[in-house]
C-alpha positions as CSV (number, residue, x, y, z in Angstrom):
1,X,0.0,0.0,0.0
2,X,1.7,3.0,-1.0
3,X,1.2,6.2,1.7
4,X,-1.4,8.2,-0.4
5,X,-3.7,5.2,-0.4
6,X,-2.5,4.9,3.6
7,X,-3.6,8.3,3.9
8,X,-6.8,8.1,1.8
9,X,-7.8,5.3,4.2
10,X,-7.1,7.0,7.4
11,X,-9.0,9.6,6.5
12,X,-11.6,8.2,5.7
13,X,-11.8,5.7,8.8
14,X,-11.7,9.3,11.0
15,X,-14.6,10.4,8.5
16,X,-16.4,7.3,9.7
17,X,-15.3,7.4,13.4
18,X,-16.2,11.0,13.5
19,X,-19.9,10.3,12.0
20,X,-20.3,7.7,14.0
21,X,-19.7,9.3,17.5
22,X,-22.0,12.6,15.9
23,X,-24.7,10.0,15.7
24,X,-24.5,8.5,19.2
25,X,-24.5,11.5,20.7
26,X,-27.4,12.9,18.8
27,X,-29.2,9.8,19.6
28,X,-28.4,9.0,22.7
29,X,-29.3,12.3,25.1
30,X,-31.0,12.1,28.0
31,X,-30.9,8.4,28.4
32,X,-30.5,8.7,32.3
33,X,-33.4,8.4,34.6
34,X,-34.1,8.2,37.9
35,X,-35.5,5.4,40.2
36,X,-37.9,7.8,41.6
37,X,-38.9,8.8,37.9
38,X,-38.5,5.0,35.7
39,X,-42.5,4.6,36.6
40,X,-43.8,7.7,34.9
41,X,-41.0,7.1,32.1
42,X,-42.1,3.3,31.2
43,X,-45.9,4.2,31.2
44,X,-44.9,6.9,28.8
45,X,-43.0,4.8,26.6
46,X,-46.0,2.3,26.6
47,X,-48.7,4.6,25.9
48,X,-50.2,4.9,22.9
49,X,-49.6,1.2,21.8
50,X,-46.1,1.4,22.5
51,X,-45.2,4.1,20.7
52,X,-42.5,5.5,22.7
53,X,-40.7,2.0,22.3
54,X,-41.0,2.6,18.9
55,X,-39.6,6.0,18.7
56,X,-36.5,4.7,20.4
57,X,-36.0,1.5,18.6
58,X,-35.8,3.7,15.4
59,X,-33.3,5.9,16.4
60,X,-31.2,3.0,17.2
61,X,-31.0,2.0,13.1
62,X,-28.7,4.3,11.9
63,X,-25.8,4.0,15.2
64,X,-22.7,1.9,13.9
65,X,-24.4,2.2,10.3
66,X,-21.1,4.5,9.1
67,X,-18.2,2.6,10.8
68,X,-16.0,0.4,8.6
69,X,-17.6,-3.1,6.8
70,X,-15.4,-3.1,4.0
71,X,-13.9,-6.2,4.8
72,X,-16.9,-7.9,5.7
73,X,-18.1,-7.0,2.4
74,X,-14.9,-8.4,0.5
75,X,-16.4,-11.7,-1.5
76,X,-14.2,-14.2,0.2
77,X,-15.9,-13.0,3.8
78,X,-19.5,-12.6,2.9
79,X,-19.8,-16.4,2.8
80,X,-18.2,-16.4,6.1
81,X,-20.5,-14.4,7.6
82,X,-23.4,-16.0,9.4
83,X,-26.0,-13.0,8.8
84,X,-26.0,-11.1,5.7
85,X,-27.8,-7.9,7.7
86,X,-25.2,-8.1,10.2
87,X,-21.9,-7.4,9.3
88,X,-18.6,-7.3,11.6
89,X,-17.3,-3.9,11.9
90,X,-12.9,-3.1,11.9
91,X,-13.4,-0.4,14.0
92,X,-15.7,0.1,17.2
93,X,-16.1,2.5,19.7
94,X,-12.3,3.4,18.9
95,X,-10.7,0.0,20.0
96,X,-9.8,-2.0,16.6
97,X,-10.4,-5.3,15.8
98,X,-12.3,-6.0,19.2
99,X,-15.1,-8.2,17.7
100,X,-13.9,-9.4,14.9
101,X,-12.6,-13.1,14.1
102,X,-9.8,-13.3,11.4
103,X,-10.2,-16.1,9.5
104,X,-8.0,-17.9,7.2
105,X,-9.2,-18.4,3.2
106,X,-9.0,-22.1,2.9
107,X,-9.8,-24.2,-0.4
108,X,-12.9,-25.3,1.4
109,X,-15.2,-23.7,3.4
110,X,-15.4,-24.4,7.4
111,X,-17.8,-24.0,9.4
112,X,-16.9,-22.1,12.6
113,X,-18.9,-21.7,15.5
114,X,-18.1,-19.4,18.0
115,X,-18.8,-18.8,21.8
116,X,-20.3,-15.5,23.0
């Protein structure tokens, strides 16, 4: 890899990082409440048929959507991969690799099951 393609990526892994945290910050305000208060705040999530649930499971969708898939998306890793909506990330809350397997290309495929 020569440095301006070194540089190109870094960038655009701080792009990603920086999107990333923009989003969960946006998304997640005002997530503490009180014991005195968590009453009130779950009947007012479950009013209306739920709808506050709702509200809050959509704002979820887009956190983690920007950070880096690309090797998940290579062709020799999407049949590795168990879900195809679920992809392993390089780069998580700004500790690489932390949840990701590396696994080596073999003639055949393996199946590998892994602990959680």
């Amino acid at each position: 890899m020569d440095s301006h393609t070194h540089i190109c990526l870094l960038k655009s892994i701080l792009i990603c990082l920086e999107i990333s945290l923009f989003v969960l910050l946006f998304r997640c305000q005002n997530t503490s409440i009180s014991l005195s208060q968590f009453d009130n705040y779950y009947c007012d999530l479950e009013a209306n048929s739920e709808l506050g649930f709702s509200e809050q499971f959509a704002n979820l969708q887009d956190v983690g959507r920007y950070e880096m898939i690309s090797v998940a998306r290579l062709p020799e890793s999407r049949e590795k991969n168990r879900y195809t909506n679920i992809l392993p990330c390089k780069f998580k809350y700004y500790t690489t690799n932390h949840s990701r397997v590396i696994l080596k290309t073999t003639s055949t495929m393996e199946v590998v099951k892994q602990k959680h």
